[in-house]
N, C-alpha and C positions, 0 to 999 in steps of 0.2 A: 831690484828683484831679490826677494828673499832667498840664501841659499837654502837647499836641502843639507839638514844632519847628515852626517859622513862617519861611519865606523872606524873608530881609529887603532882600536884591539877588543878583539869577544875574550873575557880574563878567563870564562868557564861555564860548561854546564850542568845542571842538574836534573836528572830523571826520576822523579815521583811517580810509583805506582801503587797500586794494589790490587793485584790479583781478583781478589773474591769478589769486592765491590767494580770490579772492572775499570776502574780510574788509571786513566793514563794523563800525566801532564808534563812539560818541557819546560825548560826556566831558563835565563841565560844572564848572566851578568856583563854590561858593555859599555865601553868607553867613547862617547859619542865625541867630534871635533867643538860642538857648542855647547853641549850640557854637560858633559861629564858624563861620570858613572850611574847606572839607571840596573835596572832589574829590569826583564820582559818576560813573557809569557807564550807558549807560542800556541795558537787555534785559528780556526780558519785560514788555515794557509800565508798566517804572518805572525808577526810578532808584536804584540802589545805590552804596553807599560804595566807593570809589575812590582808595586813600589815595597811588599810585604817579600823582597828576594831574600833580606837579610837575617831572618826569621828561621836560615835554611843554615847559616853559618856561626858557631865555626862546624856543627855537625849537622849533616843535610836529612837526616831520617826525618822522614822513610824514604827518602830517596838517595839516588846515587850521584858522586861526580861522576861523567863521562867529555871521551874526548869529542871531537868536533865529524868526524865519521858516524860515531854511533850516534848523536845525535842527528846527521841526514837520516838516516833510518828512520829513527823515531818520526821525526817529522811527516816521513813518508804512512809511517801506520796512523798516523791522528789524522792524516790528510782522507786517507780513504776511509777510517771510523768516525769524521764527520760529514762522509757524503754518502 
């Protein structure tokens, strides 16, 4: 039986906005137990592979690092502005 990926540390995340154009996106860098380090994306109520995360460091603009709080939030406003 194949195991399920297991998170072993989220290192960080980042919050990409723009106002005017109304874009909101989430990014997370993570440490999975079988693959290693990965970039994800988060919409529709998960998180997808993200492989363009690195693109964000070593300076994230236009978005911000945030900690693991502010990004539930976030999560919670893309949830209800994709339904």
């Amino acid at each position: 039986m194949k195991k399920e990926k297991e998170i072993i540390r989220i290192i960080d995340f980042i919050y990409v906005h723009d106002d005017e154009a109304g874009c909101k996106e989430l990014h997370r860098r993570v440490i999975y137990d079988q693959i290693g380090e990965i970039g994800e994306t988060y919409y529709n109520e998960q998180w997808y592979e993200f492989p363009q995360i690195n693109s964000y460091y070593p300076d994230p603009t236009p978005g911000v690092f945030i900690d693991e709080e502010k990004a539930k939030e976030i999560m919670k406003i893309i949830d209800k502005e994709d339904n």
